[in-house]
C-alpha positions in Angstrom: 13.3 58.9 27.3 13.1 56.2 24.4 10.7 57.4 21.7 7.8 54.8 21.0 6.9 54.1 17.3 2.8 54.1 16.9 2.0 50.8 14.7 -1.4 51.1 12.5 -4.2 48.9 13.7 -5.4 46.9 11.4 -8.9 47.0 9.4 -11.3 44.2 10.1 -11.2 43.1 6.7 -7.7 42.4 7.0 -7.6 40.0 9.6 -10.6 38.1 8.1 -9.0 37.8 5.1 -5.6 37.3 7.0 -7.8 34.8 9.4 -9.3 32.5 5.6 -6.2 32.5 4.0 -4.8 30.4 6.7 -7.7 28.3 7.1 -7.0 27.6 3.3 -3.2 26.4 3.9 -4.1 24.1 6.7 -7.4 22.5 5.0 -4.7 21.9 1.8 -2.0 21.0 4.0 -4.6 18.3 6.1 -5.9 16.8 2.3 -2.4 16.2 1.1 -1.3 14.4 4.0 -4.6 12.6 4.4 -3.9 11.6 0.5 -0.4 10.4 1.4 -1.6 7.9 4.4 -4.6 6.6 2.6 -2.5 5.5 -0.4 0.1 4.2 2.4 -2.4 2.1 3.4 -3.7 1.2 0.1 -0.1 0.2 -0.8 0.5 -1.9 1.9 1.1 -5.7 1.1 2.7 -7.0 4.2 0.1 -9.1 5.1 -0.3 -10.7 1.8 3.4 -11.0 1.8 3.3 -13.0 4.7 0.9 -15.3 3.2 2.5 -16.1 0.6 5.4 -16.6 2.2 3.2 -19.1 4.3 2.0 -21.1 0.8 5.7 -21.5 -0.2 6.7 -22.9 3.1 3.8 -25.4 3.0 4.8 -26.0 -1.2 8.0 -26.6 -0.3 7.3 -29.2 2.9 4.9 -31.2 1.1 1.5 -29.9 3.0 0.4 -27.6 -0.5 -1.0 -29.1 -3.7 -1.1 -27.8 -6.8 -3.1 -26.0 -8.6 -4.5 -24.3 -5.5 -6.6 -21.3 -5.1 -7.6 -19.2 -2.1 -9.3 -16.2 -1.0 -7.1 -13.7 1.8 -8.7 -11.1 3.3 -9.5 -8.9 -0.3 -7.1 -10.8 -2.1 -7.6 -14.0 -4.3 -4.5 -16.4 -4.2 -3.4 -18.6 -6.9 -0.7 -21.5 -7.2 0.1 -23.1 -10.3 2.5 -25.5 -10.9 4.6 -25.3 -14.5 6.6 -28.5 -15.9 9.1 -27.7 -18.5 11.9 -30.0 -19.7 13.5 -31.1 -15.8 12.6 -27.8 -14.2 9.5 -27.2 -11.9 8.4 -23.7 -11.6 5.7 -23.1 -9.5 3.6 -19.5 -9.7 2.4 -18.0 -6.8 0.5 -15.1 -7.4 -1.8 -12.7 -5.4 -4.8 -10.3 -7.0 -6.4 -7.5 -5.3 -9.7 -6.4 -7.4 -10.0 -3.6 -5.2 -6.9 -1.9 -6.1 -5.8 -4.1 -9.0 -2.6 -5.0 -7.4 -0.8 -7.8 -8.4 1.8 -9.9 -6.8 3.7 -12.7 -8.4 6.4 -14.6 -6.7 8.3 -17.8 -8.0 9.6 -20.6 -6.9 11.7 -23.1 -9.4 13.3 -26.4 -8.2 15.2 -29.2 -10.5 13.6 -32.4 -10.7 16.4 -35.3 -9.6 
């Protein structure tokens, strides 16, 4: 017959404290990943991306004047167009007030 070992109950206080500091790990565990999606989000410039995107297409086919501003979802959208010496350069850039974000992209074409 296989001798059983006796194991010690344990107090009350143990398991509540046991029981909190559990509790503790998951409430940090939940605010760092709810810290990492909301800057995800925050981050996120897809859509503004696309726009752009968009603006240069148009630029490029002849449907997009310059200087040309516009206001996308939070974001307020700029075109300028730059002249120097036989080069055109044209500045598209995107500001978010919100989350001061800044995009800038650049198109530059030789005039023949």
């Amino acid at each position: 017959m296989a001798v059983l070992k006796k194991i010690g109950a344990s107090t009350l206080m143990e398991t509540l404290v046991a029981t909190v500091i559990i509790v503790i790990i998951f409430m940090i565990a939940s605010m760092i990943l709810n810290n990492l999606f909301s800057n995800t989000i925050k981050s996120n410039t897809r859509a503004i991306d696309a726009h752009i995107n968009e603006l240069q297409y148009q630029y490029l086919n002849g449907k997009l004047k310059t200087p040309f501003s516009d206001d996308y979802d939070e974001w307020q959208i700029s075109v300028t167009l730059f002249k120097s010496n036989d080069i055109s350069h044209v500045e598209f850039e995107g500001k978010n007030p919100n989350t001061s974000q800044i995009i800038v992209k650049e198109l530059r074409e030789s005039e023949n």
